[in-house]
C-alpha positions as CSV (number, residue, x, y, z in Angstrom):
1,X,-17.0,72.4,-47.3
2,X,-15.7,69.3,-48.3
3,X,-11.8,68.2,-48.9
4,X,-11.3,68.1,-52.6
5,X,-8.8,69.5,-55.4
6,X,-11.8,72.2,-56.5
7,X,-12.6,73.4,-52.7
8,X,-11.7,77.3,-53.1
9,X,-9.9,78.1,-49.9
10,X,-6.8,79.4,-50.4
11,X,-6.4,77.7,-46.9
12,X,-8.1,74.8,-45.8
13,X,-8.4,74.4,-42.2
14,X,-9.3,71.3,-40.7
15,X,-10.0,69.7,-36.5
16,X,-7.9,67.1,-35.6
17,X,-7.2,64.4,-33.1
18,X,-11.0,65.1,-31.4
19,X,-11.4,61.1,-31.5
20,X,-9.1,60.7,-28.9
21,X,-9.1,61.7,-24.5
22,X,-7.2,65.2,-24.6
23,X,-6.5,65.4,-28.3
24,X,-3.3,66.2,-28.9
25,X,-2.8,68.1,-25.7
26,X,-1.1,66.1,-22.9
27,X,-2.3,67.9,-19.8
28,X,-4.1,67.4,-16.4
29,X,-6.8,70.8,-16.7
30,X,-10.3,69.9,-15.6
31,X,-11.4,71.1,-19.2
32,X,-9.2,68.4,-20.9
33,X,-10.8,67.1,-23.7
34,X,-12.7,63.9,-22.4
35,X,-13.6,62.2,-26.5
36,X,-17.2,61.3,-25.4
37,X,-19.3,61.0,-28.5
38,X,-21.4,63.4,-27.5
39,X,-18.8,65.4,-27.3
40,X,-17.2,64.2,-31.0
41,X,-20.6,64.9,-32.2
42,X,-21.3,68.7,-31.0
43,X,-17.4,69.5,-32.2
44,X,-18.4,68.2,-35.6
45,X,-21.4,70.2,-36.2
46,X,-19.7,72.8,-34.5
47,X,-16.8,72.6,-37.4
48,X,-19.4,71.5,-40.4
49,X,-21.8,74.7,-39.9
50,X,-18.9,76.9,-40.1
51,X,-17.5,75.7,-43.2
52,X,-14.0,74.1,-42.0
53,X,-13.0,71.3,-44.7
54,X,-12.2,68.2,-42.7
55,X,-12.2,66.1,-39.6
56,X,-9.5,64.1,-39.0
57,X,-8.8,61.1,-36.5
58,X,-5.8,59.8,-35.1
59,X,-5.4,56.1,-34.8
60,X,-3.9,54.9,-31.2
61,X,-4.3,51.8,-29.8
62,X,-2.7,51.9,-26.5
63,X,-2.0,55.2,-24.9
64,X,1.1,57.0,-23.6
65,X,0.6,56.6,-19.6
66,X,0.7,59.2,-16.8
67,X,-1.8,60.4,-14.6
68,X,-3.9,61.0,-17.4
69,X,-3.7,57.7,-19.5
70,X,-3.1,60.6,-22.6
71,X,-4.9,58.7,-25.5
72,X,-5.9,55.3,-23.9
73,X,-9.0,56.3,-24.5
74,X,-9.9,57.1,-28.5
75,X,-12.4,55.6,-31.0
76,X,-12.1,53.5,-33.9
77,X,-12.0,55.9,-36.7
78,X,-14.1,54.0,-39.3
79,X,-16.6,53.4,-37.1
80,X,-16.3,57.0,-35.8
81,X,-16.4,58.2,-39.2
82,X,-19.7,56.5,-40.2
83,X,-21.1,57.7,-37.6
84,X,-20.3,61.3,-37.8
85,X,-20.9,61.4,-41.6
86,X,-24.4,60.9,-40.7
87,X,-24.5,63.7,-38.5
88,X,-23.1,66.3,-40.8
89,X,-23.8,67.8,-44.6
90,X,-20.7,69.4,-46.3
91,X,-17.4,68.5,-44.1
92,X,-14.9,65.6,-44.9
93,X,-15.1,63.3,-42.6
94,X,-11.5,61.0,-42.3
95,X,-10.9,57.6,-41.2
96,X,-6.9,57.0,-39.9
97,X,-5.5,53.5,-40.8
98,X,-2.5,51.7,-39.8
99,X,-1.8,49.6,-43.2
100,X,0.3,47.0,-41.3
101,X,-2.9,46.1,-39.1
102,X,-5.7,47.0,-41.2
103,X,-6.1,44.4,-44.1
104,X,-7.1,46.3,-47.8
105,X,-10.1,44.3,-48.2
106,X,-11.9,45.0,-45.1
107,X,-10.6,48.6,-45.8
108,X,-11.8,49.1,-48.8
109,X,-15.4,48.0,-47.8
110,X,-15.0,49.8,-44.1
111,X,-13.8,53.2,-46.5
112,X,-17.0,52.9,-49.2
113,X,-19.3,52.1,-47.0
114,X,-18.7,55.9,-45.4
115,X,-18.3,57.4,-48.3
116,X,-21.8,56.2,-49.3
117,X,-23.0,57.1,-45.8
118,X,-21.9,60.9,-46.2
119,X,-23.0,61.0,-49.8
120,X,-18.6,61.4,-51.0
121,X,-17.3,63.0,-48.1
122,X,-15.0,60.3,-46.8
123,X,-11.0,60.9,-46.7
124,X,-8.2,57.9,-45.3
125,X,-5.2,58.8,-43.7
126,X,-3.0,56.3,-44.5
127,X,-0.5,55.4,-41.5
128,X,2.4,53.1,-41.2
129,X,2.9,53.4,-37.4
130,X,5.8,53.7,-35.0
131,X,4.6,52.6,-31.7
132,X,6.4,48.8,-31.2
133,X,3.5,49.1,-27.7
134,X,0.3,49.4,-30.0
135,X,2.2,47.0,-32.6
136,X,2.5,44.6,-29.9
137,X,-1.0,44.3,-28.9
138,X,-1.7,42.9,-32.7
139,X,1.4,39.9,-32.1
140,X,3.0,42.7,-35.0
141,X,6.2,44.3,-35.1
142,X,6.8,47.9,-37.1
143,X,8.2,46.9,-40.6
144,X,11.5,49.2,-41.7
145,X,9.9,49.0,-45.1
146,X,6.2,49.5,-44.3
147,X,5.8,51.7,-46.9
148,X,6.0,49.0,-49.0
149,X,3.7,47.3,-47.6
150,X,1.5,50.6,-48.5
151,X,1.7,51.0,-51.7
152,X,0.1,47.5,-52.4
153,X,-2.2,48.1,-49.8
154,X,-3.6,51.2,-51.5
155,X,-3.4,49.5,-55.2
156,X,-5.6,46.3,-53.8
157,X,-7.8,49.3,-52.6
158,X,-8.4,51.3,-55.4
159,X,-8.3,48.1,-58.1
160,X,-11.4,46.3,-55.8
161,X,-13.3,49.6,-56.7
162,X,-12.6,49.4,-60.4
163,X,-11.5,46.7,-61.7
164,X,-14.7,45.0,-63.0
165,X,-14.3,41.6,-62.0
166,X,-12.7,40.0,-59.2
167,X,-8.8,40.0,-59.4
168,X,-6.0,38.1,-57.8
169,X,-3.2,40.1,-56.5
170,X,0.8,38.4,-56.1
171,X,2.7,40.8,-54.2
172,X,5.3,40.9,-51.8
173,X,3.0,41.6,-49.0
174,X,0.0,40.3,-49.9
175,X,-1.5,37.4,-51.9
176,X,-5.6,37.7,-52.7
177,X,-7.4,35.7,-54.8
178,X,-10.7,36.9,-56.5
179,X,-10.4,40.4,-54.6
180,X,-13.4,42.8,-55.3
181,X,-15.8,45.3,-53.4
182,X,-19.2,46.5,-53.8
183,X,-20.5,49.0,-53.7
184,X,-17.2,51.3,-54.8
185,X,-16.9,54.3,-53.6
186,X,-18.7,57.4,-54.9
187,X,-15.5,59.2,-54.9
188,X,-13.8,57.7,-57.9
189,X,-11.0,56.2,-58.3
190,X,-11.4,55.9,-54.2
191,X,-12.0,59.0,-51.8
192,X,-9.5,61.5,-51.1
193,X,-6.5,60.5,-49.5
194,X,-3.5,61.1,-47.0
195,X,-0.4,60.6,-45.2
196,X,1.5,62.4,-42.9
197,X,5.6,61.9,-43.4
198,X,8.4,63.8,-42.4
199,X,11.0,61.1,-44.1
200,X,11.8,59.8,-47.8
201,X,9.9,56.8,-47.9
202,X,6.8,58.3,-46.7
203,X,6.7,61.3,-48.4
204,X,8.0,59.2,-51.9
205,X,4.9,57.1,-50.9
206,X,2.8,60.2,-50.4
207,X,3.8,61.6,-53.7
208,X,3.4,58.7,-56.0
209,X,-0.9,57.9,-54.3
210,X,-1.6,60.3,-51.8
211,X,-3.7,64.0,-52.5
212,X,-2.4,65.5,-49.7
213,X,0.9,65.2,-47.6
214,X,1.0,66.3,-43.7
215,X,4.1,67.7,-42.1
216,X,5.4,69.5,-38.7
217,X,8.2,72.5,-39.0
218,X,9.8,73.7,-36.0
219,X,9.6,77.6,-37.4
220,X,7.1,78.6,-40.4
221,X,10.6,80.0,-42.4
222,X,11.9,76.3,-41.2
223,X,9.1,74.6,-43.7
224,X,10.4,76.1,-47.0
225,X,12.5,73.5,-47.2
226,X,10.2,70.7,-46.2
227,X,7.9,72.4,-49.3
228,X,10.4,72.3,-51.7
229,X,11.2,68.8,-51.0
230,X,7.1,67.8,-50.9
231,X,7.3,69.6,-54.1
232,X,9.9,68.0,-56.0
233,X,9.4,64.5,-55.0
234,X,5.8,65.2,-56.0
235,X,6.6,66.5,-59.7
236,X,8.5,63.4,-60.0
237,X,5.9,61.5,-59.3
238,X,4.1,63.3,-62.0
239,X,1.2,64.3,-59.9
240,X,0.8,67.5,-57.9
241,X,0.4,66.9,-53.8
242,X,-1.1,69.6,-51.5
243,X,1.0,70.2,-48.5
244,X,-0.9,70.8,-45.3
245,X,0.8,71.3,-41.6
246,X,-0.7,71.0,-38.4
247,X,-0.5,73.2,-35.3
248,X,-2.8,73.4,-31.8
249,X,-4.7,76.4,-31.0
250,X,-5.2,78.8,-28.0
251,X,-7.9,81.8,-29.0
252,X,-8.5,84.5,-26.4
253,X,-9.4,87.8,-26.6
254,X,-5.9,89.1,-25.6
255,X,-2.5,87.7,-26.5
256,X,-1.8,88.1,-22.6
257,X,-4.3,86.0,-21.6
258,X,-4.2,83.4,-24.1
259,X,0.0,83.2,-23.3
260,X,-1.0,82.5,-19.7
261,X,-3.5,79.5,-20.8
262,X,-1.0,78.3,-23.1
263,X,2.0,78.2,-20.0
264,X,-1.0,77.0,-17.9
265,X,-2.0,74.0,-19.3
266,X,1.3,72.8,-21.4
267,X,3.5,74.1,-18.9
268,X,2.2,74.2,-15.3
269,X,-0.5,71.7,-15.1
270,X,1.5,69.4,-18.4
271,X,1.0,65.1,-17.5
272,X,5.2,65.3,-17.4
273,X,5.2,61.7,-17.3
274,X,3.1,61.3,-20.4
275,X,4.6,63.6,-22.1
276,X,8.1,62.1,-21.5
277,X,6.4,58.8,-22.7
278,X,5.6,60.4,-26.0
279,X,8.7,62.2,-27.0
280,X,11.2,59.5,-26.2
281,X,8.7,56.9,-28.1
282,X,8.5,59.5,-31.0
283,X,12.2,60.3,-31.1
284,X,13.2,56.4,-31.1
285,X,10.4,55.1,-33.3
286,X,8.9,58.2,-35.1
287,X,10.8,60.3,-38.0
288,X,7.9,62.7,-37.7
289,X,10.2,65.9,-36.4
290,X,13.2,67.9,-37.0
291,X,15.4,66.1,-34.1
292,X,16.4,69.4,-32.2
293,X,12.5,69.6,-31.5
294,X,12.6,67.2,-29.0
295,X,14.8,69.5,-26.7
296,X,13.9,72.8,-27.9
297,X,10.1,72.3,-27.7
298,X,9.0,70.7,-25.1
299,X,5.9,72.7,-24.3
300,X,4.9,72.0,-27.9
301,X,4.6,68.4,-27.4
302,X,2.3,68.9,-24.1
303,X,0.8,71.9,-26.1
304,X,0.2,69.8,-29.2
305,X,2.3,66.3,-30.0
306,X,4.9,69.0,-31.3
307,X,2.9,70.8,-33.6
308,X,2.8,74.0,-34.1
309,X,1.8,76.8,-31.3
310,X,-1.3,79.2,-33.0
311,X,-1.3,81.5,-29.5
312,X,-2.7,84.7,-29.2
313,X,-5.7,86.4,-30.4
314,X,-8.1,86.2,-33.3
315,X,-6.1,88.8,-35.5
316,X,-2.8,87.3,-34.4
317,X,-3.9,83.5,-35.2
318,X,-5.7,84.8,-38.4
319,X,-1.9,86.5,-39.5
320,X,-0.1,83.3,-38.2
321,X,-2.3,81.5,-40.7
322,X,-1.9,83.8,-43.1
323,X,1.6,83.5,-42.9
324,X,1.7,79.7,-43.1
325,X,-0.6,80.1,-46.9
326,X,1.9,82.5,-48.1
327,X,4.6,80.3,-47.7
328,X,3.2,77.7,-49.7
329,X,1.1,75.3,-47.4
330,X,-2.4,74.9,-48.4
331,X,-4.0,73.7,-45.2
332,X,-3.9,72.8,-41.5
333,X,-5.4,70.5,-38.9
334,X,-5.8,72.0,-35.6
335,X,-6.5,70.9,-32.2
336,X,-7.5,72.8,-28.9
337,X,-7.8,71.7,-25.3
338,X,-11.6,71.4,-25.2
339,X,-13.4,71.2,-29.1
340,X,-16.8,71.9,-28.2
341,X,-15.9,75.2,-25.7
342,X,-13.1,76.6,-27.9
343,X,-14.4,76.1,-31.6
344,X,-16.9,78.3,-31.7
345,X,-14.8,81.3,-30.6
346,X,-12.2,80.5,-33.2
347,X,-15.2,80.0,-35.8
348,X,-16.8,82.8,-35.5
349,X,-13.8,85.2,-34.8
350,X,-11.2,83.6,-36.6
351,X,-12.6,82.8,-39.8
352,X,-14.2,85.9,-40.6
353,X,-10.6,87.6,-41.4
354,X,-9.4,85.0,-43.0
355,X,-12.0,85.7,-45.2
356,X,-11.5,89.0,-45.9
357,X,-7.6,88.4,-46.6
358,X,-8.9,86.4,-49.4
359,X,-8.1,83.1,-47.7
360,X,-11.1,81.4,-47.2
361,X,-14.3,81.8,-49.7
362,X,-17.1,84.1,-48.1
């Protein structure tokens, strides 16, 4: 079902990172998520047939090191998009864009051109970036006022859809002559949109032209707060953002057995070195986490990228979820270890109670 402000689920519920070697888990298992496309592809039907809402990308450019190179290896998410928009009927199907390397024009043709391919289903996650590494690559550096730089960005997007003649744009960041693109999107004014922010100039950017906001909490009581500040910097804005989370998953039958996988692969057999790479470059660069994370969580960023835990069994996952609803947050991305092994279990075990606590339409 696709990602829209009519979709009936109380909680939407979404797959993330599955673009990229291991997801978001940073470990050495032999069933580490290797991001073929065949692979993308089977996890995307596996997620469209059973009604999830979205599938979202991350955008990385140069990975985080270790045995495992975690996330060298990841696809180009317009590209990826295109192609799995083709492949699927109902889902949303998101593209992740770094503003600062990603000019609006090509954008804005790259973003309509999928939303035409999956007949409206397209979403953009709109990212500043943090990593100087992946910056470097472009001859870029991060900018401490990228947001900014975003919010022309999205207007040069979303005017080349409707205004009906060319336009010039004078900006700060960007000066276009004659800007326009065609087709526009089906989705009007331009397909649903994103961006994930823990800090005030992202989420004031988020609240002013995003739909939807992502953000982590250490604890699910720990949130409130993050939802009453989403909320209020929203109303300000005089618009009304949805506030989703993320969290990585572990379904098993028993809670005993899916705590032993869960120690196994984030804790025993975790790429240390990798994961190191991430958290420092995260805790310097990134204001995507409550700082005492860092050192109280460490499992949860080879688990995850510091998301939040969703261990146990169906019923306990489906009351964990439930929980996060009733606190205000109306969706979540997830990730597993292996898509294409571990969806299916969580599909067809998982969703069904969520449906009968009134959280997901039957």
């Amino acid at each position: 079902m696709r990602l829209s402000k009519d979709n009936p689920n109380r909680i939407k519920l979404g797959v993330f990172s599955a673009n990229a070697d291991g997801g978001l888990a940073i470990t050495k298992v032999a069933e580490r998520w290797p991001a073929t496309w065949e692979g993308n592809v089977a996890a995307a039907r596996i997620a469209d047939e059973a009604g999830l809402d979205f599938f979202l990308p991350i955008a990385r450019w140069a990975g985080f090191g270790g045995e495992t190179k975690s996330r060298e290896w990841s696809f180009e998410t317009f590209t990826w998009a295109a192609g799995l928009a083709a492949l699927t009927r109902e889902i949303s199907i998101f593209s992740t864009v770094h503003v600062p390397l990603v000019h609006p024009v090509y954008a804005a043709k790259a973003l309509a051109t999928v939303d035409h391919i999956s007949g409206g289903r397209a979403g953009l996650n709109i990212v500043c970036g943090w990593n100087p590494a992946e910056f470097a690559m472009f001859g870029a550096t991060p900018d401490e006022k990228a947001y900014d730089r975003a919010a022309e960005w999205i207007e040069i997007v979303e005017r080349s859809y409707g205004d009906d003649a060319p336009f010039d744009f004078n900006g700060t960041y960007y000066r276009l002559k004659g800007v326009i693109s065609r087709p526009a999107s089906l989705q009007r004014p331009r397909p649903v949109t994103m961006n994930a922010a823990f800090g005030g100039p992202g989420r004031d950017f988020a609240a002013a032209h995003c739909d939807f906001l992502f953000s982590t909490f250490s604890d699910i009581a720990d949130g409130r707060g993050h939802l009453a500040d989403i909320r209020a910097r929203s109303a300000a804005a005089g618009r009304d953002v949805g506030a989703y989370t993320v969290g990585h998953v572990v379904c098993r039958p028993t809670q005993a057995e899916a705590e032993d996988y869960y120690d196994g692969y984030a804790l025993r057999e975790a790429d240390q070195v990798a994961v190191d790479n991430h958290m420092a470059g995260k805790k310097q660069f990134s204001a995507s986490h409550d700082l005492d994370a860092y050192t109280r969580y460490r499992q949860r960023f080879a688990g995850g990228a510091g998301t939040y835990p969703l261990i146990g069994t169906p019923q306990r996952i489906a009351e964990l979820i439930a929980s996060i609803a009733a606190e205000g947050w109306e969706g979540v991305a997830m990730s597993f270890v292996n898509y294409a092994e571990e969806l299916p279990y969580f599909c067809a075990e998982v969703l069904p109670l969520l449906r009968e606590a009134g959280l997901r339409a039957r």
